[in-house]
Residue, then its C-alpha position, 0 to 999 in steps of 0.5 A: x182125897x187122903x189115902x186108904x188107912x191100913x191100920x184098924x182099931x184092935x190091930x198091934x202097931x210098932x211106932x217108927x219115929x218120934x220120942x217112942x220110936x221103937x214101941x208097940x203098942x194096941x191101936x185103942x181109936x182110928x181117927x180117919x179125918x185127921x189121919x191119926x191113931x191113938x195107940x196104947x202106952x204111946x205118946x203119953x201127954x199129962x192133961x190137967x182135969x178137975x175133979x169130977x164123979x169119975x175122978x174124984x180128987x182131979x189133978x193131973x192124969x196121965x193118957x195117950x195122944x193122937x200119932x199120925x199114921x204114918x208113923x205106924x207099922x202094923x205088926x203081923x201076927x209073927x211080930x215082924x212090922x210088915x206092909x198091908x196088902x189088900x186082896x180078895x180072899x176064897x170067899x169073895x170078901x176084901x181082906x189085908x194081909x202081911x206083904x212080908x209073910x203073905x198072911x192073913x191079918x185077923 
């Protein structure tokens, strides 16, 4: 069984090792099975592609490639890296929230 992913699509990550160590960035796409994320402007790779209707001249592109997890801190809406939480709120709903501030994360 792998662990709970705290980190959603939409939600702002700052990465904390590898080659762009200290970058944050907007999680683009969760890849639950393999435990990745692919995160906007980080770990960029350039990919060969043919031409197509979508890329009419084809040759090398520039796009993001999958970063594990654990390699990813949520940032909370104060921009401070934090740890998610999970409590029940008010209304009875499960929601995450900001070990360092104690906030709700949207």
């Amino acid at each position: 069984m792998q662990p709970k992913i705290r980190i959603k699509k939409g939600d702002t990550v700052k990465v904390l090792s590898g080659d762009d160590k200290g970058q944050t960035g907007k999680v683009l796409k969760v890849d639950v099975k393999n435990y990745r994320a692919f995160v906007e402007g980080v770990n960029m790779v350039s990919k060969a592609t043919k031409p197509s209707a979508k890329t009419p001249q084809g040759g090398i592109v520039k796009t993001e490639a999958a970063i594990h997890i654990s390699n990813l801190m949520l940032v909370d809406a104060k921009g401070n890296a934090t740890r998610v939480g999970r409590r029940v709120a008010e209304n009875g709903k499960l929601v995450r929230y900001s070990k360092k501030s104690g906030e709700e994360i949207k």
